[in-house]
C-alpha positions in Angstrom: -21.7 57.2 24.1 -19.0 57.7 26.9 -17.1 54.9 27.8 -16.2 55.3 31.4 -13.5 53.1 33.5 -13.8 53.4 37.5 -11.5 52.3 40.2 -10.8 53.1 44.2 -8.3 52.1 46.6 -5.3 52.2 44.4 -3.3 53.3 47.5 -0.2 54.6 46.0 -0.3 51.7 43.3 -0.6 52.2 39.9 -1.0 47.9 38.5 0.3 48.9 34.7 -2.7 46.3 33.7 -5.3 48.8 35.3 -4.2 51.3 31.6 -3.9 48.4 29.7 -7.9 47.9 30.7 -8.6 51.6 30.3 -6.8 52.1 27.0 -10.5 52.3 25.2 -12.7 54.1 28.0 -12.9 58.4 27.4 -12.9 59.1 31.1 -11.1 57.3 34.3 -13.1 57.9 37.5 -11.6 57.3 40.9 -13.4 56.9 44.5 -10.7 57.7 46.7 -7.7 56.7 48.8 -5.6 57.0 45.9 -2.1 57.3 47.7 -0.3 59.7 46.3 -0.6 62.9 44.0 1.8 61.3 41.7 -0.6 58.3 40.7 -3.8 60.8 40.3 -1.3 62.8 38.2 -0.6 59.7 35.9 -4.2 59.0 35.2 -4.9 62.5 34.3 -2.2 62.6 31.4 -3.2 59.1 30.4 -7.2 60.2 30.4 -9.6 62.9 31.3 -10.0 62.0 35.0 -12.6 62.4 37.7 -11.8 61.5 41.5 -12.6 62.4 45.3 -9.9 61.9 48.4 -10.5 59.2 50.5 -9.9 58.8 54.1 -6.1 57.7 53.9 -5.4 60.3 51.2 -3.4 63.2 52.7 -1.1 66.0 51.5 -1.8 67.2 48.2 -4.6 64.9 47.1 -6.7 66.0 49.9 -6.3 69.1 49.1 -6.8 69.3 45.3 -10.0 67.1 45.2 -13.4 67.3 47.4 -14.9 64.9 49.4 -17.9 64.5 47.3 -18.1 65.4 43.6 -21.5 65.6 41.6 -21.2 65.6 37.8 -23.6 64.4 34.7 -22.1 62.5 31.8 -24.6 62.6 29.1 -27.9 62.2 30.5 -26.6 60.1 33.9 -26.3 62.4 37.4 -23.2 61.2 39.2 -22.5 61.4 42.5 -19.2 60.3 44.2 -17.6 59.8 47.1 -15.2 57.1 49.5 -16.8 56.0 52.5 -20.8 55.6 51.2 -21.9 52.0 51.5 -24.8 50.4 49.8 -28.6 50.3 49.2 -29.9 49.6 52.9 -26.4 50.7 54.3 -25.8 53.9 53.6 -23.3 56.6 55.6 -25.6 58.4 57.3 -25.0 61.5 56.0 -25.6 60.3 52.6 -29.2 60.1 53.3 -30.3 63.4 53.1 -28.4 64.2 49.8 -30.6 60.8 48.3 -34.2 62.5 49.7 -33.2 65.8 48.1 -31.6 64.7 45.1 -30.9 61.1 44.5 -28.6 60.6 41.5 -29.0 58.4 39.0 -25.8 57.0 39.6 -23.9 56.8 43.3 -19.9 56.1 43.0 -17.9 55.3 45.8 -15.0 52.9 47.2 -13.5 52.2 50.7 -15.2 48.8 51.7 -12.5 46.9 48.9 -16.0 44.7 48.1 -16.9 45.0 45.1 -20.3 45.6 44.3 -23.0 46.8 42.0 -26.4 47.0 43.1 -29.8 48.5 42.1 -30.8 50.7 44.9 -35.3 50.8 44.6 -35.8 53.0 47.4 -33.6 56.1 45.5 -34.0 54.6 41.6 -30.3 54.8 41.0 -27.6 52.4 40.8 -24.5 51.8 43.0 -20.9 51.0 42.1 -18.5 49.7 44.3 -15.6 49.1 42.1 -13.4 47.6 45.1 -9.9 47.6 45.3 -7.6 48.3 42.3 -4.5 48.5 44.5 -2.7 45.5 46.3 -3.7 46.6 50.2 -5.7 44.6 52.0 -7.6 41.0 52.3 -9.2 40.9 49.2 -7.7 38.0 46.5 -7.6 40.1 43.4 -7.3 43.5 42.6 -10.7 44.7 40.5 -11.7 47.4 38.5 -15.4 48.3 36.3 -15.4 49.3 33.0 -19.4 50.3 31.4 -20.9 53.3 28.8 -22.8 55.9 29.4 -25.3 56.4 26.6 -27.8 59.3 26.8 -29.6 57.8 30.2 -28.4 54.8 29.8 -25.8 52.4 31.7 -25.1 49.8 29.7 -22.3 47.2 29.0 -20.9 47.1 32.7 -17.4 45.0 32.6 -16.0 43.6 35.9 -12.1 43.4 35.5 -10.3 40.7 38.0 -6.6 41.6 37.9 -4.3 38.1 39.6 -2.5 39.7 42.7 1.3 39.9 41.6 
């Protein structure tokens, strides 16, 4: 079993409560616009880490990560990106990658809504983990934690961090 922990949006903000909540997972995933190269340096010496550039991530970021990243954890295809949407909602360039190979999993951020949602059309699952960083509307900062075990997802956590 791989216990994953997945955020987005951090913007340059790394909320000290975000390790706190990932202190148990084996891999930190993150969907983009994560502010500086310094933060997605922290998270890879605190935990194997997997992460795209979003569309306010410049500089070095942009540069070291791709825009979409496709990976399996056990038994679960991944797919990941920023700017995706949601079952019925989709960037339109999305759409083609689903048809020829929907994964069993689709990752992204942007929106700072969280949301998890079964898509039926493509069989896989969305995660929208929203905003773990303090930019922007929403009321709290929020973060997923779940396993992956063999096929399975299972034991999906939705972290709700007070806005300092």
């Amino acid at each position: 079993m791989t216990r994953i922990g997945v955020l987005s949006d951090t913007h340059g903000l790394l909320d000290k409560r975000v390790l706190v909540h990932f202190q148990d997972v084996d891999e930190i995933w993150h969907a983009g616009d994560i502010g500086s190269f310094e933060l997605l340096q922290t998270l890879r010496q605190f935990k194997p880490t997997r992460a795209v550039f979003g569309n306010m991530d410049s500089g070095d970021v942009r540069y070291s990560l791709s825009e979409f990243y496709r990976f399996k954890v056990e038994d679960v295809n991944v797919l990941m990106t920023h700017i995706g949407g949601y079952p019925g909602h989709y960037n339109p360039w999305l759409i083609p990658m689903f048809r020829k190979e929907p994964p069993d999993l689709f990752v992204c951020g942007h929106s700072h809504i969280l949301k998890v949602q079964y898509d039926s059309q493509f069989k896989m699952l969305t995660m929208n983990p929203g905003a773990a960083g303090k930019q922007g509307w929403q009321p709290c900062q929020t973060l997923l934690r779940f396993a992956i075990d063999g096929h399975e997802i299972k034991d999906l956590e939705v972290i709700e961090l007070e806005r300092l």
